[in-house]
Residue, then its C-alpha position, 0 to 999 in steps of 0.5 A: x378196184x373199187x369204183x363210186x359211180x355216181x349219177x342222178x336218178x332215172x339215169x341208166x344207174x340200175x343197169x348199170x350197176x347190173x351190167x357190173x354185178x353180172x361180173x363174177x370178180x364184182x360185188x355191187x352195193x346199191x346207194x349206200x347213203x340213200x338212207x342216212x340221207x332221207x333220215x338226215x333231212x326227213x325228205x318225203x320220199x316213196x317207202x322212206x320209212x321202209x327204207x330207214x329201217x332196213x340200210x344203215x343210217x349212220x354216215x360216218x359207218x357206210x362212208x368206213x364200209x365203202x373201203x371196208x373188206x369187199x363182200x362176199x370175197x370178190x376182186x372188186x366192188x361197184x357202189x352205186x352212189x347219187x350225188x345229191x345223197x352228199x349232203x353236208x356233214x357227210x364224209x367223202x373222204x373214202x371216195x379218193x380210195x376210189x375210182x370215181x366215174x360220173x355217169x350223166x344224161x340229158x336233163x329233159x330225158x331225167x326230168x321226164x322220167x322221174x316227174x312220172x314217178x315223182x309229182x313234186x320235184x325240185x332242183x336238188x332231186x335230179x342232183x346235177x348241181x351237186x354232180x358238178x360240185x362233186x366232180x369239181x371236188x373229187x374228179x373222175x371219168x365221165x360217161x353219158x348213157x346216151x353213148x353206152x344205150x347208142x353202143x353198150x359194147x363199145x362204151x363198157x370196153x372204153x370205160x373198162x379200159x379208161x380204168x384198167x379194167x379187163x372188159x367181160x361180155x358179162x355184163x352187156x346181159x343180165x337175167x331178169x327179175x330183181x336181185x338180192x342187192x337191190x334197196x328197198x327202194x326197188x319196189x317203187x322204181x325198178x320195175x323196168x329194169x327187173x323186166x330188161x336183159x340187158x341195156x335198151x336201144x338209142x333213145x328217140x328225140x328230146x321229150x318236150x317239156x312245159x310249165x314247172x319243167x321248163x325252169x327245171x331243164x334251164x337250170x340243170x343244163x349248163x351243168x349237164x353241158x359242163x360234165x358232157x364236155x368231159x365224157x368219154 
């Protein structure tokens, strides 16, 4: 099985892809496309030249290893994918070989955790117009992480069973620290998840947003809300 979970930033996707990783029968490859894409549109992002030069750059060669052989000899593979890194010109063909699951969370919460570590933030950074697109495009589950951090057991065992996947206990703890899968992009936004064991707690109410954010929530959430309808 090979699985494309798809999500915008600070959106539980780490952990996620941990939780999945933490399964002996699984493989894991972290945003394959976020380096062709930051060197496709020359975006300004945190370590982009770090980034550049240690991933693949070439769409059309990371789209061909997405059904490619699976690493180191496991059952099956977990791509951790970003909409927003689909620009146009990139193949998405490879994703109909796929399970393809959208993993979603409220605006408010990704708006505020990502302008903490990202001053200047626009539309197209947080992907949830691109996710719609996508999911109108190829389709596929929807999971929010709302409902995976209010019951991580129960969540992963209906996404396992939604996609005719033995659930593990494995993945609902993992040990600390970084992992050899992770991008180089880990240095700058990882840091929580290296510190967790496992997926945190319900979160607490909606972050209150003002100014720049108030445009940026108004936007993103009737897509938000479209996918939500769909969830698991």
């Amino acid at each position: 099985m090979r699985i494309a979970m798809w999500s915008g930033p600070r959106n539980l996707s780490t952990a996620m892809m941990y939780a999945f990783g933490n399964r002996p029968d699984f493989a894991v490859w972290d945003e394959p496309f976020y380096a062709p894409y930051l060197a496709k549109t020359g975006f300004d992002h945190p370590l982009a030249a770090e980034i550049i030069a240690a991933h693949d750059i070439d769409p059309a060669k990371v789209a061909a290893r997405c059904l490619d052989t699976i690493p180191d000899e496991k059952q099956h593979f977990y791509m951790k994918h970003m909409p927003h890194h689909m620009i146009d010109g990139f193949p998405i063909d490879w994703a109909k070989g796929c399970v393809n699951v959208h993993l979603i969370r409220h605006p408010a919460r990704v708006i505020a955790s990502y302008g903490a570590k990202r001053v200047n933030m626009t539309d197209d950074d947080i992907g949830f117009r691109q996710q719609v697109a996508l999911f109108d495009q190829i389709g596929g589950l929807v999971i929010d992480s709302a409902d995976i951090r209010q019951n991580p057991e129960m969540m992963l065992k209906r996404l396992c069973t939604a996609i005719g996947l033995a659930f593990d206990p494995a993945m609902l703890a993992w040990p600390p620290g970084p992992r050899a899968d992770d991008g180089v992009w880990a240095a700058h936004w990882y840091n929580a998840v290296h510190q967790s064991t496992g997926f945190s707690g319900a979160e607490d109410a909606l972050p209150v947003l003002a100014g720049r954010d108030l445009k940026l929530i108004e936007n993103a959430l009737p897509h938000y809300e479209k996918l939500a309808r769909h969830r698991l």
